[in-house]
VOGU-3710 file (C-alpha; in Angstrom, 3 decimals, decimal comma):
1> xxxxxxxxxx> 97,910/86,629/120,887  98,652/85,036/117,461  97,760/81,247/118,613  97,446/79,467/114,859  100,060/79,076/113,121  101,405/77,105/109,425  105,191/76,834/108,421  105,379/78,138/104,488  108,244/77,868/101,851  108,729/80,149/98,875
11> xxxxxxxxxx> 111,327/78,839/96,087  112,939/80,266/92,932  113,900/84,211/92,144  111,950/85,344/95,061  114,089/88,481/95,741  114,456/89,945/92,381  110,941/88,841/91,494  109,621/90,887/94,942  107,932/87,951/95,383  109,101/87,645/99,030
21> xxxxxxxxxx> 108,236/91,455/99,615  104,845/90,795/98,842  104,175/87,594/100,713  105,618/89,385/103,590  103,298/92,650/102,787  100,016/90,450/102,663  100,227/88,669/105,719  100,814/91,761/107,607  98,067/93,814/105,487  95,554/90,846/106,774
31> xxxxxxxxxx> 96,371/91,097/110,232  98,452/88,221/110,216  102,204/88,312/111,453  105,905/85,913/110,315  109,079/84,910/111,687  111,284/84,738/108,879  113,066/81,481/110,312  115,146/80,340/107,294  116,594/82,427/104,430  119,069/81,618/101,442
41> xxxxxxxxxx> 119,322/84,407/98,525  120,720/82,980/95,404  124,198/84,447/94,549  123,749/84,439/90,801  120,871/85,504/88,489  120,479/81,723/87,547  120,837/80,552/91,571  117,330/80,233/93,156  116,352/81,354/96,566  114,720/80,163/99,228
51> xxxxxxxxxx> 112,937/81,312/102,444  111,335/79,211/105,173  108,274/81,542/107,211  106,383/80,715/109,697  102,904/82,401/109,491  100,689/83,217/112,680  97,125/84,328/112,922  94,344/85,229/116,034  91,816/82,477/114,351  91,861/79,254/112,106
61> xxxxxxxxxx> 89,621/81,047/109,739  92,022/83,868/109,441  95,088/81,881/109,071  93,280/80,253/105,949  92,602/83,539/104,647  96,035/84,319/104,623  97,078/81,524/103,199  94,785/81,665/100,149  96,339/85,087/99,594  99,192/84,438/99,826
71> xxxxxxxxxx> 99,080/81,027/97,257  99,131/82,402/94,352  102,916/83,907/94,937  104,432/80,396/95,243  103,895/80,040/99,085  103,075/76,370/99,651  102,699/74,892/103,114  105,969/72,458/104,471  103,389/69,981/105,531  103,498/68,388/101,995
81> xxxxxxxxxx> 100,272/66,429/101,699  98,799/64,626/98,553  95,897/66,588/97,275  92,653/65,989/98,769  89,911/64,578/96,033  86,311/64,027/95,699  84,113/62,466/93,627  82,000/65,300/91,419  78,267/64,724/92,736  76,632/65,018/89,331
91> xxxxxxxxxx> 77,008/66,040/85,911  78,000/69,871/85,390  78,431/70,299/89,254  81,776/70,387/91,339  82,200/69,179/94,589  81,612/71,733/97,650  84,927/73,224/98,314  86,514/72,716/95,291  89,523/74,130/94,441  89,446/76,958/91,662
101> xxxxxxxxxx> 92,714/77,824/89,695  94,498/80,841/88,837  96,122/81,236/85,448  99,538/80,646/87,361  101,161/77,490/86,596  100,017/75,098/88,776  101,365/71,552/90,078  98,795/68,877/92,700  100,735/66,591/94,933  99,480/62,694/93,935
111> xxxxxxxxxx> 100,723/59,664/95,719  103,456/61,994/97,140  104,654/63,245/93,895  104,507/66,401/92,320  102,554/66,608/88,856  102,005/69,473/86,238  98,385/70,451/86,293  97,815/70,492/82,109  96,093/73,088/80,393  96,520/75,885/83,227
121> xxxxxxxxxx> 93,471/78,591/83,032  92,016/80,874/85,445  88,457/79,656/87,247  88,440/75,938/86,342  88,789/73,001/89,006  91,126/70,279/88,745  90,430/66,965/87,400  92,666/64,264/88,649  93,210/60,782/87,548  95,349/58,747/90,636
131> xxxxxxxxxx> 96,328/55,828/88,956  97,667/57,230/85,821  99,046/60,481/88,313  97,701/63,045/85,930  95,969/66,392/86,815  94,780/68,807/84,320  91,641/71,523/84,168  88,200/71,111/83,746  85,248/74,026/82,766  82,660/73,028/85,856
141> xxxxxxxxxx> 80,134/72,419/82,749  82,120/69,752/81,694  82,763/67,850/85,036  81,250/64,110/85,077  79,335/62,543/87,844  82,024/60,861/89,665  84,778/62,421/88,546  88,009/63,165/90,799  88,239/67,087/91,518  90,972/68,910/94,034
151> xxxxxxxxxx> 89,120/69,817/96,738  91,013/72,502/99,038  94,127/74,086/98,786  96,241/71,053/100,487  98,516/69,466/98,264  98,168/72,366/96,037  101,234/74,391/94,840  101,140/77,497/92,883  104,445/78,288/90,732  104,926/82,272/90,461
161> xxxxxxxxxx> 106,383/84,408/87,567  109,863/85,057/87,874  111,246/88,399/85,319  111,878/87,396/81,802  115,390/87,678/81,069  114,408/89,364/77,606  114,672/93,089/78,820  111,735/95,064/77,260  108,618/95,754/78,217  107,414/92,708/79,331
171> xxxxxxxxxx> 110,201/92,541/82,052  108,663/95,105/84,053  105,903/95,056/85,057  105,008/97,909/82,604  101,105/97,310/82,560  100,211/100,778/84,043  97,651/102,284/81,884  97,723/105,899/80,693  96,765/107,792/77,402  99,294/110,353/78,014
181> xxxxxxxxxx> 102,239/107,823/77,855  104,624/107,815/74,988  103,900/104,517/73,448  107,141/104,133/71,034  108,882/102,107/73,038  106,224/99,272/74,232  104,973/99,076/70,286  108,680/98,684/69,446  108,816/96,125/72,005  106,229/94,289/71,073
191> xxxxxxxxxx> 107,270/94,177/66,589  110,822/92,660/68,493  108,774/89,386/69,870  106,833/89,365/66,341  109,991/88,964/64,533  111,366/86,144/67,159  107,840/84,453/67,282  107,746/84,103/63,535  111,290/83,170/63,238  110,053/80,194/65,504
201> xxxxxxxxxx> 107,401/79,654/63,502  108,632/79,373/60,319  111,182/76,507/61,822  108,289/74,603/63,873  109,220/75,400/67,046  106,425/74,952/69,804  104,850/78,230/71,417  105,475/80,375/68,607  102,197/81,179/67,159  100,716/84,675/67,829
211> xxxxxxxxxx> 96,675/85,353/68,522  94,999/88,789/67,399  91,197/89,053/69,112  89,919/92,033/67,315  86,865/94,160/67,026  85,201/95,872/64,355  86,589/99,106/65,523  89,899/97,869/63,731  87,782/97,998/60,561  86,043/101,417/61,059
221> xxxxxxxxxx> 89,070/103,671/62,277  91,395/102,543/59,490  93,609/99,439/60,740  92,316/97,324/58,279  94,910/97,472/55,812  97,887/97,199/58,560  96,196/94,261/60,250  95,503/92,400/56,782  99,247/92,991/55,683  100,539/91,396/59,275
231> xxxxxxxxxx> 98,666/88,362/58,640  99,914/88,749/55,038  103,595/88,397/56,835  102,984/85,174/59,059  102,656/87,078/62,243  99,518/86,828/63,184  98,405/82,995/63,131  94,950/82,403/65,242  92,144/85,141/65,085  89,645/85,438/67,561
241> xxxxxxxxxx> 86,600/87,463/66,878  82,682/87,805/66,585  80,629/87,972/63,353  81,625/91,968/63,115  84,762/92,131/62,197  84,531/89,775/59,229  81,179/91,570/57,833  82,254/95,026/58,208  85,998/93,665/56,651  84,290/92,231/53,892
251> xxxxxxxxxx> 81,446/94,880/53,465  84,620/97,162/53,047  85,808/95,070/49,987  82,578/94,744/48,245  81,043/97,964/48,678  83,834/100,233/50,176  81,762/100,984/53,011  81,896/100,090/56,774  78,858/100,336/58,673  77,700/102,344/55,472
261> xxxxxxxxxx> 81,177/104,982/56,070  82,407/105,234/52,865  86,692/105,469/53,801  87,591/106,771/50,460  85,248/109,744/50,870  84,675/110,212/54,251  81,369/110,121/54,273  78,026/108,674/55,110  76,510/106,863/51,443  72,517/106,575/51,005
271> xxxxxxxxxx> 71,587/103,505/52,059  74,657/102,195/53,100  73,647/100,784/56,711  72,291/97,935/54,831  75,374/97,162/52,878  76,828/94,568/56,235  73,424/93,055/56,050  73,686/92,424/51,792  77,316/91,337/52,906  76,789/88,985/54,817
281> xxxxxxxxxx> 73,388/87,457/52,835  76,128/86,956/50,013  78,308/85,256/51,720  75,750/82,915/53,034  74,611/82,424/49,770  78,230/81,315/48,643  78,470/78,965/51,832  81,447/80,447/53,621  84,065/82,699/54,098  86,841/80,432/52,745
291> xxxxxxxxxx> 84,480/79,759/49,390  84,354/83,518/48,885  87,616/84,384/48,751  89,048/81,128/46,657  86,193/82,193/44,312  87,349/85,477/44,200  84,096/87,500/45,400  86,647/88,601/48,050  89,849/89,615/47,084  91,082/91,938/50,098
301> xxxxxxxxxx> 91,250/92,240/53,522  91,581/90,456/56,556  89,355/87,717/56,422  91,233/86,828/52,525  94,477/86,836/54,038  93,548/84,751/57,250  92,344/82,344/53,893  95,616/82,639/51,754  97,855/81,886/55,130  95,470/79,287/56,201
311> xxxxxxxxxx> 94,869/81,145/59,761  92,777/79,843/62,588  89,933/81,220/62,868  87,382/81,094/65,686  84,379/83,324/65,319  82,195/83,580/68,594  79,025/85,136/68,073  77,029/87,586/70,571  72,860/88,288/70,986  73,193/91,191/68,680
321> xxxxxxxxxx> 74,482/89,965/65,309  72,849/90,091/61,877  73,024/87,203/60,037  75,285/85,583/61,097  77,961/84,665/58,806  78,748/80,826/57,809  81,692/79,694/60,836  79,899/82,258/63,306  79,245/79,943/66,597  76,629/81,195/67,544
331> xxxxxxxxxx> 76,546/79,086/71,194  78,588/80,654/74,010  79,719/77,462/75,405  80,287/75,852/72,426  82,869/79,188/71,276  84,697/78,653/74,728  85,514/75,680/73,908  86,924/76,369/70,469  88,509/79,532/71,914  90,475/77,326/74,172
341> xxxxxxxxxx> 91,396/74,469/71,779  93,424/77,022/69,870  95,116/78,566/73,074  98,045/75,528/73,059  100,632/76,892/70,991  100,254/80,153/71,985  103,422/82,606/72,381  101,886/85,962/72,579  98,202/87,890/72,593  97,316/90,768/71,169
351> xxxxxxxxxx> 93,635/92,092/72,330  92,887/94,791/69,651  89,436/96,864/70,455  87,270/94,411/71,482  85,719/94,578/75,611  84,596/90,939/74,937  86,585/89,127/73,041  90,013/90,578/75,061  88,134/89,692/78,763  87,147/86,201/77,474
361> xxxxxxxxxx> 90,682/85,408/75,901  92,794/86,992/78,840  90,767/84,679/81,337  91,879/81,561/78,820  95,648/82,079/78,655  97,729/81,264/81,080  99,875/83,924/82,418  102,992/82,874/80,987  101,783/84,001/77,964  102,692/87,805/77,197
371> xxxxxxxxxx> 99,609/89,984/76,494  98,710/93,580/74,815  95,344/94,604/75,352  94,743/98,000/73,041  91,554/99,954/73,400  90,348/103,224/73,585  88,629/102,589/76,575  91,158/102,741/79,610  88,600/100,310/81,840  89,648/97,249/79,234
381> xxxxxxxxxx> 93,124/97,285/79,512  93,078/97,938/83,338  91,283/94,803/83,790  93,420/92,297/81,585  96,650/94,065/83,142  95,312/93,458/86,819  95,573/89,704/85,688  99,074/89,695/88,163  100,753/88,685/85,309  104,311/90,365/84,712
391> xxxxxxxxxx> 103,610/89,568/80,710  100,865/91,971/80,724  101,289/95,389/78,791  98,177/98,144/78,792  98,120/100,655/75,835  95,248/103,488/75,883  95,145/103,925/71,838  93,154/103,248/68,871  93,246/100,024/67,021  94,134/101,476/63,957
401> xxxxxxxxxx> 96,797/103,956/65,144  98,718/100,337/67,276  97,998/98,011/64,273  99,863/100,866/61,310  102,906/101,875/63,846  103,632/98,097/64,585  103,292/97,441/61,203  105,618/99,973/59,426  107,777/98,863/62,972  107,924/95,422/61,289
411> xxxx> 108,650/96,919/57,731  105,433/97,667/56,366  104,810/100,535/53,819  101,174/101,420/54,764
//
Protein backbone atom coordinates (compact mmCIF):
# COMPACT_ATOMS: atom_id res chain seq x y z
CA UNK A 1 0.00 0.00 0.00
CA UNK A 2 1.34 3.39 -1.25
CA UNK A 3 0.05 5.50 1.96
CA UNK A 4 2.27 8.98 1.40
CA UNK A 5 1.57 10.88 -1.02
CA UNK A 6 2.57 14.86 -2.62
CA UNK A 7 0.61 16.51 -5.59
CA UNK A 8 3.53 17.78 -8.25
CA UNK A 9 3.29 20.16 -11.34
CA UNK A 10 5.65 20.18 -14.30
CA UNK A 11 5.39 23.40 -16.70
CA UNK A 12 6.85 24.45 -20.07
CA UNK A 13 7.90 22.02 -23.25
CA UNK A 14 7.58 19.01 -21.14
CA UNK A 15 6.60 16.64 -24.02
CA UNK A 16 9.06 17.49 -26.63
CA UNK A 17 11.71 18.07 -23.98
CA UNK A 18 10.87 14.18 -22.56
CA UNK A 19 10.85 15.85 -19.59
CA UNK A 20 7.50 14.27 -18.55
CA UNK A 21 8.82 10.74 -19.73
CA UNK A 22 11.44 10.93 -17.36
CA UNK A 23 9.68 12.22 -14.28
CA UNK A 24 7.29 9.50 -14.93
CA UNK A 25 10.36 6.85 -15.44
CA UNK A 26 12.02 7.91 -12.01
CA UNK A 27 9.28 7.61 -9.77
CA UNK A 28 8.52 4.23 -10.98
CA UNK A 29 12.42 3.20 -11.15
CA UNK A 30 12.37 4.22 -7.19
CA UNK A 31 9.56 2.23 -6.29
CA UNK A 32 7.31 4.98 -6.20
CA UNK A 33 3.97 5.06 -8.30
CA UNK A 34 1.53 8.45 -10.13
CA UNK A 35 -1.84 9.18 -11.17
CA UNK A 36 -1.48 11.42 -13.93
CA UNK A 37 -4.61 13.57 -12.75
CA UNK A 38 -4.32 16.68 -14.99
CA UNK A 39 -2.75 17.00 -18.46
CA UNK A 40 -2.64 19.92 -21.15
CA UNK A 41 -0.02 19.45 -24.19
CA UNK A 42 0.73 22.68 -25.85
CA UNK A 43 -0.61 22.81 -29.47
CA UNK A 44 2.22 24.86 -30.90
CA UNK A 45 6.04 24.69 -30.53
CA UNK A 46 5.83 28.11 -28.65
CA UNK A 47 2.52 26.81 -26.39
CA UNK A 48 3.73 25.36 -23.03
CA UNK A 49 2.41 22.30 -21.36
CA UNK A 50 1.37 21.34 -18.34
CA UNK A 51 0.74 18.18 -16.22
CA UNK A 52 -0.64 17.91 -12.69
CA UNK A 53 0.74 14.21 -10.86
CA UNK A 54 0.09 13.00 -7.93
CA UNK A 55 3.08 11.00 -6.50
CA UNK A 56 2.66 8.02 -3.91
CA UNK A 57 5.23 6.19 -1.90
CA UNK A 58 5.28 3.06 1.00
CA UNK A 59 7.31 5.62 3.48
CA UNK A 60 7.85 9.45 4.15
CA UNK A 61 11.49 8.88 3.65
CA UNK A 62 10.90 7.38 0.30
CA UNK A 63 8.49 9.86 -0.94
CA UNK A 64 11.34 12.51 -0.24
CA UNK A 65 13.65 10.52 -2.15
CA UNK A 66 11.57 10.70 -4.99
CA UNK A 67 11.01 13.96 -4.87
CA UNK A 68 14.66 15.07 -4.76
CA UNK A 69 14.99 13.04 -7.96
CA UNK A 70 12.72 14.08 -9.50
CA UNK A 71 13.52 18.21 -8.76
CA UNK A 72 15.86 18.80 -10.89
CA UNK A 73 13.35 18.15 -14.09
CA UNK A 74 11.08 21.08 -13.11
CA UNK A 75 8.74 19.04 -10.75
CA UNK A 76 7.83 21.42 -7.93
CA UNK A 77 5.31 20.51 -5.26
CA UNK A 78 1.47 22.40 -5.60
CA UNK A 79 1.76 23.15 -1.96
CA UNK A 80 3.61 26.46 -2.82
CA UNK A 81 5.41 27.43 0.37
CA UNK A 82 8.00 30.31 0.92
CA UNK A 83 11.40 28.84 1.29
CA UNK A 84 12.41 27.71 4.59
CA UNK A 85 15.69 29.76 6.00
CA UNK A 86 18.19 29.56 8.66
CA UNK A 87 20.61 31.47 10.09
CA UNK A 88 24.37 30.02 9.01
CA UNK A 89 25.83 28.87 12.55
CA UNK A 90 29.32 30.21 11.95
CA UNK A 91 31.68 31.45 9.55
CA UNK A 92 32.49 28.96 6.54
CA UNK A 93 29.72 26.51 7.80
CA UNK A 94 26.07 26.01 6.37
CA UNK A 95 23.24 25.20 8.24
CA UNK A 96 22.32 21.30 8.69
CA UNK A 97 20.07 20.51 5.87
CA UNK A 98 20.89 23.00 3.63
CA UNK A 99 19.85 23.06 0.36
CA UNK A 100 22.61 22.41 -2.41
CA UNK A 101 21.99 23.60 -6.08
CA UNK A 102 22.25 22.13 -9.36
CA UNK A 103 23.56 24.13 -12.29
CA UNK A 104 19.79 24.28 -13.48
CA UNK A 105 18.28 27.57 -13.26
CA UNK A 106 16.87 27.94 -10.15
CA UNK A 107 14.03 30.30 -8.57
CA UNK A 108 13.21 30.32 -4.10
CA UNK A 109 9.72 31.28 -3.19
CA UNK A 110 10.09 34.63 -0.66
CA UNK A 111 7.15 36.28 0.94
CA UNK A 112 5.03 34.26 -1.58
CA UNK A 113 6.78 35.41 -4.60
CA UNK A 114 8.88 33.79 -6.94
CA UNK A 115 12.60 35.16 -7.29
CA UNK A 116 15.58 34.28 -9.68
CA UNK A 117 18.28 32.65 -7.64
CA UNK A 118 21.50 34.88 -9.21
CA UNK A 119 24.59 33.43 -10.21
CA UNK A 120 23.21 29.70 -10.70
CA UNK A 121 26.20 26.98 -10.12
CA UNK A 122 26.23 23.47 -9.22
CA UNK A 123 27.06 22.59 -5.23
CA UNK A 124 26.58 26.03 -3.62
CA UNK A 125 23.68 26.89 -1.04
CA UNK A 126 21.48 29.72 -1.32
CA UNK A 127 21.88 32.94 0.33
CA UNK A 128 18.73 34.87 0.81
CA UNK A 129 18.08 38.36 1.80
CA UNK A 130 13.95 38.69 2.84
CA UNK A 131 13.56 42.17 2.95
CA UNK A 132 15.18 43.17 -0.20
CA UNK A 133 13.53 39.50 -1.77
CA UNK A 134 16.80 38.53 -3.32
CA UNK A 135 18.36 35.00 -3.51
CA UNK A 136 21.56 34.25 -5.14
CA UNK A 137 24.59 31.48 -4.49
CA UNK A 138 27.08 31.26 -2.05
CA UNK A 139 30.59 28.85 -2.01
CA UNK A 140 29.96 27.27 1.78
CA UNK A 141 33.59 28.96 2.43
CA UNK A 142 32.17 32.11 2.00
CA UNK A 143 28.92 31.84 4.13
CA UNK A 144 28.81 34.42 7.23
CA UNK A 145 27.77 33.63 10.71
CA UNK A 146 24.23 34.53 10.58
CA UNK A 147 23.58 34.57 7.29
CA UNK A 148 20.10 33.43 5.67
CA UNK A 149 20.61 29.99 3.71
CA UNK A 150 17.60 27.74 1.98
CA UNK A 151 17.30 25.05 4.04
CA UNK A 152 15.26 22.05 2.33
CA UNK A 153 13.79 21.66 -0.82
CA UNK A 154 10.32 23.56 0.13
CA UNK A 155 9.81 26.60 -1.64
CA UNK A 156 12.41 25.52 -4.00
CA UNK A 157 11.74 25.31 -7.80
CA UNK A 158 14.04 23.96 -10.33
CA UNK A 159 13.50 25.33 -14.07
CA UNK A 160 14.53 22.45 -16.69
CA UNK A 161 16.13 22.76 -20.21
CA UNK A 162 13.76 22.87 -22.86
CA UNK A 163 15.54 22.02 -26.83
CA UNK A 164 17.19 24.97 -28.36
CA UNK A 165 15.40 25.97 -31.31
CA UNK A 166 18.90 26.40 -33.15
CA UNK A 167 19.00 22.83 -34.79
CA UNK A 168 22.62 21.50 -34.52
CA UNK A 169 24.28 19.69 -32.27
CA UNK A 170 23.45 21.18 -29.26
CA UNK A 171 19.68 20.39 -29.85
CA UNK A 172 20.12 16.88 -29.23
CA UNK A 173 21.29 15.71 -26.81
CA UNK A 174 24.39 14.66 -28.87
CA UNK A 175 26.88 14.26 -25.83
CA UNK A 176 27.51 10.48 -26.39
CA UNK A 177 31.14 9.94 -26.41
CA UNK A 178 32.96 7.80 -28.97
CA UNK A 179 36.39 7.97 -30.86
CA UNK A 180 35.03 6.18 -33.73
CA UNK A 181 32.40 8.94 -34.50
CA UNK A 182 32.72 11.13 -37.50
CA UNK A 183 33.28 14.45 -35.92
CA UNK A 184 32.61 16.87 -39.10
CA UNK A 185 29.48 17.72 -38.30
CA UNK A 186 29.63 18.66 -34.34
CA UNK A 187 33.09 20.79 -35.19
CA UNK A 188 31.03 22.42 -37.97
CA UNK A 189 28.46 23.00 -35.49
CA UNK A 190 30.29 24.39 -33.12
CA UNK A 191 32.58 27.28 -35.87
CA UNK A 192 28.45 28.20 -36.65
CA UNK A 193 27.94 29.52 -32.81
CA UNK A 194 31.63 31.12 -33.07
CA UNK A 195 30.60 33.19 -35.91
CA UNK A 196 27.06 34.22 -34.12
CA UNK A 197 28.86 34.67 -30.68
CA UNK A 198 31.36 37.07 -32.17
CA UNK A 199 28.89 38.79 -34.28
CA UNK A 200 27.31 39.55 -30.75
CA UNK A 201 30.30 40.52 -29.53
CA UNK A 202 31.54 42.84 -31.72
CA UNK A 203 27.95 44.82 -31.26
CA UNK A 204 27.96 44.48 -27.25
CA UNK A 205 25.42 42.25 -26.86
CA UNK A 206 25.31 40.39 -23.37
CA UNK A 207 26.26 36.52 -23.30
CA UNK A 208 28.36 36.59 -26.20
CA UNK A 209 31.79 36.03 -25.01
CA UNK A 210 33.37 32.56 -25.56
CA UNK A 211 35.84 30.70 -22.77
CA UNK A 212 38.74 28.26 -23.98
CA UNK A 213 40.23 26.20 -20.66
CA UNK A 214 43.19 24.59 -22.21
CA UNK A 215 46.07 22.38 -21.36
CA UNK A 216 49.51 22.18 -22.36
CA UNK A 217 48.73 19.28 -24.54
CA UNK A 218 47.34 22.04 -27.02
CA UNK A 219 50.95 23.27 -27.08
CA UNK A 220 52.80 19.89 -27.48
CA UNK A 221 50.60 18.11 -30.26
CA UNK A 222 50.58 21.13 -32.57
CA UNK A 223 47.32 23.36 -31.86
CA UNK A 224 49.23 26.14 -30.95
CA UNK A 225 49.19 28.03 -34.00
CA UNK A 226 45.24 27.36 -34.66
CA UNK A 227 44.38 28.31 -31.10
CA UNK A 228 46.64 31.61 -31.22
CA UNK A 229 45.02 32.63 -34.67
CA UNK A 230 41.25 32.12 -33.04
CA UNK A 231 42.05 34.45 -30.38
CA UNK A 232 43.76 36.49 -33.14
CA UNK A 233 39.95 36.58 -34.70
CA UNK A 234 37.91 37.70 -31.49
CA UNK A 235 36.55 34.31 -30.81
CA UNK A 236 37.96 33.25 -28.04
CA UNK A 237 37.61 36.04 -25.21
CA UNK A 238 38.35 34.51 -21.49
CA UNK A 239 41.16 31.80 -21.08
CA UNK A 240 41.26 29.58 -18.34
CA UNK A 241 44.38 27.68 -17.61
CA UNK A 242 47.32 26.68 -15.19
CA UNK A 243 50.94 27.93 -15.34
CA UNK A 244 51.61 25.15 -18.32
CA UNK A 245 50.16 26.26 -21.03
CA UNK A 246 51.62 29.76 -20.97
CA UNK A 247 55.36 28.38 -20.24
CA UNK A 248 55.40 25.69 -22.69
CA UNK A 249 53.52 28.51 -25.30
CA UNK A 250 56.12 30.83 -24.61
CA UNK A 251 59.11 28.34 -24.25
CA UNK A 252 57.92 27.51 -27.90
CA UNK A 253 58.57 31.18 -29.03
CA UNK A 254 61.83 31.69 -27.39
CA UNK A 255 63.52 28.56 -27.86
CA UNK A 256 61.30 26.55 -30.35
CA UNK A 257 61.00 23.86 -27.99
CA UNK A 258 58.11 22.44 -25.85
CA UNK A 259 58.95 20.47 -22.97
CA UNK A 260 62.49 20.45 -24.73
CA UNK A 261 60.51 18.83 -28.32
CA UNK A 262 61.92 20.75 -30.81
CA UNK A 263 58.46 21.01 -33.50
CA UNK A 264 60.49 22.10 -36.39
CA UNK A 265 62.68 18.99 -36.17
CA UNK A 266 60.92 16.55 -34.45
CA UNK A 267 63.11 15.86 -32.07
CA UNK A 268 64.38 15.75 -28.56
CA UNK A 269 67.34 18.93 -28.22
CA UNK A 270 70.25 18.49 -25.47
CA UNK A 271 69.26 20.10 -22.66
CA UNK A 272 66.10 21.23 -23.62
CA UNK A 273 63.93 20.04 -20.47
CA UNK A 274 65.27 23.05 -18.85
CA UNK A 275 64.28 25.49 -21.50
CA UNK A 276 60.27 25.94 -19.56
CA UNK A 277 62.25 26.46 -16.44
CA UNK A 278 64.76 29.45 -18.26
CA UNK A 279 61.23 30.50 -19.70
CA UNK A 280 59.60 31.14 -17.17
CA UNK A 281 62.79 32.70 -14.88
CA UNK A 282 62.70 35.33 -17.84
CA UNK A 283 59.57 36.19 -17.65
CA UNK A 284 59.72 36.70 -13.98
CA UNK A 285 62.55 38.70 -14.43
CA UNK A 286 60.54 41.04 -16.89
CA UNK A 287 57.53 41.12 -14.31
CA UNK A 288 54.75 39.61 -16.36
CA UNK A 289 53.32 38.16 -19.20
CA UNK A 290 51.69 41.36 -20.54
CA UNK A 291 55.35 43.27 -20.08
CA UNK A 292 56.89 40.57 -22.26
CA UNK A 293 55.03 40.71 -25.08
CA UNK A 294 54.52 44.80 -25.29
CA UNK A 295 58.34 44.65 -24.96
CA UNK A 296 58.61 42.39 -27.60
CA UNK A 297 60.59 39.37 -25.86
CA UNK A 298 57.40 37.57 -27.01
CA UNK A 299 56.19 38.06 -30.25
CA UNK A 300 54.00 34.78 -30.97
CA UNK A 301 51.67 32.63 -29.66
CA UNK A 302 48.87 32.37 -27.52
CA UNK A 303 49.65 34.09 -24.54
CA UNK A 304 50.76 37.45 -27.19
CA UNK A 305 47.54 37.32 -28.76
CA UNK A 306 45.39 36.91 -25.49
CA UNK A 307 47.76 40.45 -24.90
CA UNK A 308 47.08 42.20 -28.35
CA UNK A 309 43.06 41.37 -27.94
CA UNK A 310 43.19 42.26 -24.36
CA UNK A 311 41.73 38.62 -23.29
CA UNK A 312 40.85 37.55 -19.81
CA UNK A 313 42.99 35.65 -18.43
CA UNK A 314 42.78 33.55 -15.27
CA UNK A 315 45.71 31.32 -14.54
CA UNK A 316 45.05 28.74 -11.63
CA UNK A 317 48.00 27.09 -10.49
CA UNK A 318 48.39 23.28 -9.26
CA UNK A 319 51.13 21.53 -6.52
CA UNK A 320 53.32 20.64 -9.40
CA UNK A 321 54.36 23.83 -11.21
CA UNK A 322 57.82 25.32 -11.72
CA UNK A 323 58.10 28.69 -11.14
CA UNK A 324 55.37 29.88 -11.35
CA UNK A 325 54.84 32.52 -13.80
CA UNK A 326 53.85 36.30 -12.73
CA UNK A 327 49.48 36.13 -12.78
CA UNK A 328 49.78 32.29 -11.76
CA UNK A 329 47.32 32.08 -8.52
CA UNK A 330 48.82 29.95 -6.92
CA UNK A 331 45.78 29.50 -4.03
CA UNK A 332 42.96 27.12 -5.00
CA UNK A 333 40.32 29.09 -3.42
CA UNK A 334 41.47 32.20 -4.33
CA UNK A 335 41.49 30.82 -8.48
CA UNK A 336 37.76 29.68 -7.86
CA UNK A 337 36.89 32.68 -7.21
CA UNK A 338 38.46 34.43 -10.17
CA UNK A 339 37.35 31.47 -12.32
CA UNK A 340 33.84 32.37 -11.45
CA UNK A 341 33.99 36.20 -11.66
CA UNK A 342 34.67 35.75 -15.35
CA UNK A 343 31.81 33.08 -15.89
CA UNK A 344 28.95 36.15 -16.30
CA UNK A 345 29.00 36.86 -19.81
CA UNK A 346 29.54 33.63 -20.85
CA UNK A 347 27.86 32.20 -24.22
CA UNK A 348 29.75 29.09 -24.87
CA UNK A 349 32.80 26.72 -23.32
CA UNK A 350 35.21 25.07 -24.92
CA UNK A 351 37.31 22.52 -22.52
CA UNK A 352 40.42 21.76 -24.70
CA UNK A 353 42.82 18.88 -23.03
CA UNK A 354 42.86 19.72 -19.71
CA UNK A 355 41.17 16.87 -16.79
CA UNK A 356 41.31 19.87 -14.35
CA UNK A 357 40.71 22.83 -15.64
CA UNK A 358 37.46 21.32 -17.89
CA UNK A 359 35.97 19.47 -14.38
CA UNK A 360 36.48 22.73 -12.39
CA UNK A 361 34.92 25.06 -15.17
CA UNK A 362 31.97 22.62 -16.14
CA UNK A 363 30.97 22.54 -12.31
CA UNK A 364 31.00 26.69 -12.57
CA UNK A 365 28.72 27.24 -15.57
CA UNK A 366 25.43 26.97 -15.46
CA UNK A 367 23.86 24.60 -17.78
CA UNK A 368 22.41 26.96 -20.06
CA UNK A 369 25.61 27.53 -21.23
CA UNK A 370 26.63 25.18 -24.28
CA UNK A 371 29.83 23.16 -23.63
CA UNK A 372 32.64 21.09 -25.73
CA UNK A 373 34.85 19.20 -23.67
CA UNK A 374 37.82 17.71 -26.16
CA UNK A 375 40.31 15.24 -24.82
CA UNK A 376 41.96 12.28 -25.66
CA UNK A 377 40.92 10.68 -22.72
CA UNK A 378 37.20 9.40 -23.17
CA UNK A 379 36.71 9.45 -19.02
CA UNK A 380 36.86 13.59 -19.31
CA UNK A 381 34.33 14.20 -21.64
CA UNK A 382 31.97 11.49 -20.18
CA UNK A 383 31.95 13.29 -17.01
CA UNK A 384 31.26 17.01 -18.18
CA UNK A 385 28.54 15.47 -20.68
CA UNK A 386 26.79 13.53 -17.70
CA UNK A 387 26.27 17.20 -16.38
CA UNK A 388 22.23 16.59 -17.68
CA UNK A 389 22.72 19.40 -19.63
CA UNK A 390 21.22 19.23 -23.31
CA UNK A 391 24.16 21.99 -24.25
CA UNK A 392 26.71 19.46 -23.62
CA UNK A 393 28.74 17.98 -26.67
CA UNK A 394 31.65 15.09 -25.98
CA UNK A 395 34.43 14.80 -28.67
CA UNK A 396 37.18 11.88 -28.17
CA UNK A 397 40.11 13.83 -30.21
CA UNK A 398 43.26 15.61 -29.83
CA UNK A 399 43.49 19.22 -29.01
CA UNK A 400 45.39 20.04 -31.84
CA UNK A 401 43.52 18.02 -34.50
CA UNK A 402 39.72 20.09 -32.89
CA UNK A 403 41.55 23.47 -32.52
CA UNK A 404 43.13 23.35 -36.75
CA UNK A 405 39.66 21.80 -38.25
CA UNK A 406 37.55 24.51 -36.37
CA UNK A 407 39.87 26.89 -37.35
CA UNK A 408 40.25 26.44 -41.18
CA UNK A 409 36.07 25.78 -40.44
CA UNK A 410 36.09 29.49 -39.46
CA UNK A 411 38.45 30.51 -42.43
CA UNK A 412 41.76 29.97 -41.22
CA UNK A 413 44.75 29.03 -43.52
CA UNK A 414 46.83 26.96 -41.01
Amino acid sequence: MMHDQETVLLQGHIIDSLILAKVLDTILMMGGTFDLEDVQIGKTREEPSRARIIVRASSPKLLSEILHAIQPHGASVESERDCRLSPAPADGIFPDEFYATTHLPTQVRIRDQWVEVARIEMDLGILVDPVAQTARTIPMGEVAQGDLIVTSREGVRVIPLQRPRERDVFSFMESQVSSERPHGHIIGDVARRLMQLRAGFREGKADSKVLLAGGPAIVHAGGREALAWLIEEEFIHVLFCGNALPAHDMELDLYGTSLGYRHAAGRVVPHGHEHHLRTINRIRAIGSIEAAVKSGVVKTGIMAACVRRSVHVVMAGTIRDDGPLPGVITDSVEAQAAMRAAIPGIGMALLVASTLHAVATGNLLPATIPSVCVDVNPAVPTKLADRGSFQAVGLVMDAASFLRDLARELGARL
